[in-house]
C-alpha positions as CSV (number, residue, x, y, z in Angstrom):
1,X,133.5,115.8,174.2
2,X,130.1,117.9,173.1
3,X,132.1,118.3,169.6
4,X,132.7,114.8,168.8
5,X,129.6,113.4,170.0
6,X,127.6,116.2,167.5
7,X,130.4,115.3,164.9
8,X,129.9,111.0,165.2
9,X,125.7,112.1,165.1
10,X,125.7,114.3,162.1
11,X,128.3,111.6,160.0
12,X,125.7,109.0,161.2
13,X,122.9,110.9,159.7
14,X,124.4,112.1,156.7
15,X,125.1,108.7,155.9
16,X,121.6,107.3,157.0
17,X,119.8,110.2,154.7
18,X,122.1,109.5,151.4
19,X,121.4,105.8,152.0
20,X,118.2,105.5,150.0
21,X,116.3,104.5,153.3
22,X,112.6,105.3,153.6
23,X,110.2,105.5,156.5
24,X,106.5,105.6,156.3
25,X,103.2,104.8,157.6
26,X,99.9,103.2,156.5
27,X,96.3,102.9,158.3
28,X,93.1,102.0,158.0
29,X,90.3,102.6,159.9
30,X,91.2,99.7,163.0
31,X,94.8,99.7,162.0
32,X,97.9,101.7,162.3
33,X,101.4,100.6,161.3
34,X,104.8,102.5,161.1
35,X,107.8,101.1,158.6
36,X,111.2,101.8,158.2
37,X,113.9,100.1,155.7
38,X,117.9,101.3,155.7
39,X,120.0,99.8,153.1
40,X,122.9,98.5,154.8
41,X,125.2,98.6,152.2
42,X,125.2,102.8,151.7
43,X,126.6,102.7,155.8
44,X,129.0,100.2,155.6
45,X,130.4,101.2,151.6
46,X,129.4,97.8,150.5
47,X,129.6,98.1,146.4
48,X,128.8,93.8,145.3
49,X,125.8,93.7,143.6
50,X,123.5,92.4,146.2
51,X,121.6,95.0,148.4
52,X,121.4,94.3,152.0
53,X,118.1,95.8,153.9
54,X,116.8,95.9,157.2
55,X,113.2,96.1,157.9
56,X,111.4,97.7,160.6
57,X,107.4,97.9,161.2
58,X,105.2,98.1,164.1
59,X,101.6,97.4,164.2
60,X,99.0,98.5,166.4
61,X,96.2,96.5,165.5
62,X,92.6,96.1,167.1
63,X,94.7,96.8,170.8
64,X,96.9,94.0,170.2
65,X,100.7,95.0,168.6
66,X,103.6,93.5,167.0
67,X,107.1,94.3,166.0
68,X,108.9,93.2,163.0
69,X,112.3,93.4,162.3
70,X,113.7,92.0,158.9
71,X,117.4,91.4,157.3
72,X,117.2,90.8,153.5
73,X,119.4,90.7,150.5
74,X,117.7,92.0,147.1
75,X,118.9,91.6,143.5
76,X,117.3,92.7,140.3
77,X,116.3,89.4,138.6
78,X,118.2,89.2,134.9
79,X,116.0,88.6,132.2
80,X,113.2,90.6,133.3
81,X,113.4,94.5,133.8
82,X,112.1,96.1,136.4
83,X,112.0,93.1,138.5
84,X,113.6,92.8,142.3
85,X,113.7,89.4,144.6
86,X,114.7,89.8,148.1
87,X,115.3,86.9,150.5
88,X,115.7,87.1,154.1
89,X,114.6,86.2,157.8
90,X,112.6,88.4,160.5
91,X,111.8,88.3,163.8
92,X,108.0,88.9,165.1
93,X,107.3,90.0,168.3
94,X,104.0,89.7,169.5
95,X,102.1,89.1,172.9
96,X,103.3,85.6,174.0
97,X,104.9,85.2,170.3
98,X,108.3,84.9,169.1
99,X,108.7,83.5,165.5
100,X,111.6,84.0,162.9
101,X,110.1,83.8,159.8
102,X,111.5,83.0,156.3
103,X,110.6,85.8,154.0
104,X,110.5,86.5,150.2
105,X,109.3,89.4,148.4
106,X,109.1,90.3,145.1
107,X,108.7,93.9,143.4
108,X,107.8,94.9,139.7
109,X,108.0,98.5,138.3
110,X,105.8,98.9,135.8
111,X,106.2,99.6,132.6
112,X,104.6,102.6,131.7
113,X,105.0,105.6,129.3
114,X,107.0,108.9,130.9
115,X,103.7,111.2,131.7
116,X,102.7,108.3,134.4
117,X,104.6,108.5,137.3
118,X,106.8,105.5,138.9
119,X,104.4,102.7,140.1
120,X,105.2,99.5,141.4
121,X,103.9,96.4,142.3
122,X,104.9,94.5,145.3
123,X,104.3,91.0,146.4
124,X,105.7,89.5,149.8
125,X,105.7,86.3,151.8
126,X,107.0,85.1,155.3
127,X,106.2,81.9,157.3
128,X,107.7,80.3,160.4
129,X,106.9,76.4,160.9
130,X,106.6,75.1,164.5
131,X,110.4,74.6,164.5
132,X,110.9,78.5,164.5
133,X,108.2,79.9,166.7
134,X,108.8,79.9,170.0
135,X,106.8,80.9,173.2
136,X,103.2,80.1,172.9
137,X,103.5,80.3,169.4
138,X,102.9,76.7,166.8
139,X,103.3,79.0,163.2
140,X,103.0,82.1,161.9
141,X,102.8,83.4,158.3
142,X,102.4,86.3,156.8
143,X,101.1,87.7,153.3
144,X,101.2,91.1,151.6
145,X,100.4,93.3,148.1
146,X,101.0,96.3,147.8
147,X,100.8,99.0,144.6
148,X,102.8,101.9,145.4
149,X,103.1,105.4,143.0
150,X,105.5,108.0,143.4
151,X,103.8,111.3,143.2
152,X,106.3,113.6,144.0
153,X,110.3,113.2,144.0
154,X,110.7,111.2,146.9
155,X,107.1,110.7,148.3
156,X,104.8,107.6,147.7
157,X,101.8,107.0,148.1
158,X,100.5,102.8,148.3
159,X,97.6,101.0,149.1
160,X,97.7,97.2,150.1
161,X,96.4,94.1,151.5
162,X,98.1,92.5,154.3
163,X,96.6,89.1,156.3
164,X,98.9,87.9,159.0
165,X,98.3,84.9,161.1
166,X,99.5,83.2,164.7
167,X,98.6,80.0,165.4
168,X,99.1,79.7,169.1
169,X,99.7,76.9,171.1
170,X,95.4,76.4,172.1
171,X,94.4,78.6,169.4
172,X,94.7,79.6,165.7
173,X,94.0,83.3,165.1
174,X,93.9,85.4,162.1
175,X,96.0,88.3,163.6
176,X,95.0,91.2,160.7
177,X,93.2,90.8,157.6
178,X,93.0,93.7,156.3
179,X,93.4,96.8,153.0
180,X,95.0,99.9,154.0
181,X,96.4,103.0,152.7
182,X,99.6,104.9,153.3
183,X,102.5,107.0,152.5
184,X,106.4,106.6,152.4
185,X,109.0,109.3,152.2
186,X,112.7,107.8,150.8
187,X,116.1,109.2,150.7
């Protein structure tokens, strides 16, 4: 039984590390937040041309926290290299919040010569009308930038702006506004 529990575990995670996943974390000086993305399509041997992700990030912010949890599918734009849409929903979890969020997000590697390393621009989008928040939430929307450089095989470094904000029920309330800083390790 021992054997083909630690035989199911390391498949799993041989298969989660060759996925091209990445996990990371970013702060500032009032902020902390932890993300993780798997691409579904390396577990589940799904070869179309659309990549399916799911995004994870949690953020402790000012005492207050909130959980994110995303599904998108991405494809490189035609016409325009380097370019990558993704479109998808999430769920944010907050005190007394519930939304599900329509989400876009849009990234750009730049063109630059060989002796730069891999940098990339990214640009993403969510909002949730009063029809898809729920508890004591009325909206919520969310906005983010983000330039992010590859330093070393594998490891990234980013900075980025994010402002996220709840309208409550009695209330409308600017959750984070705020730059950060960061760094990402993919496989």
């Amino acid at each position: 039984m021992f054997f083909r529990k630690l035989l199911v575990s390391t498949f799993f995670l041989t298969s989660f590390i060759s996925a091209e996943n990445s996990i990371g974390i970013d702060i500032n000086s009032k902020d902390v937040e932890v993300l993780a993305s798997l691409n579904i399509n390396a577990l589940t041997d799904y070869a179309n041309g659309t990549t399916y992700i799911l995004d994870l990030n949690y953020l402790h912010s000012d005492g207050d926290n909130m959980l994110r949890i995303g599904f998108l599918g991405q494809n490189r734009l035609q016409g325009v290299e380097g370019l990558t849409l993704a479109l998808g929903l999430k769920t944010v979890l907050a005190d007394n919040f519930l939304a599900l969020p329509f989400m876009i997000r849009g990234n750009y590697i730049l063109p630059l010569n060989d002796s730069i390393p891999t940098t990339s621009c990214t640009v993403s989008f969510s909002y949730a009308p009063s029809i898809l928040t729920f508890r004591d939430g009325e909206s919520y929307a969310d906005l983010r930038l983000e330039l992010d450089m590859e330093v070393i095989s594998n490891l990234h470094i980013f900075t980025g702006y994010r402002n996220i904000s709840t309208e409550y029920n009695v209330i409308e309330r600017t959750f984070n506004n705020s730059f950060y800083g960061g760094i990402k390790l993919s496989f």
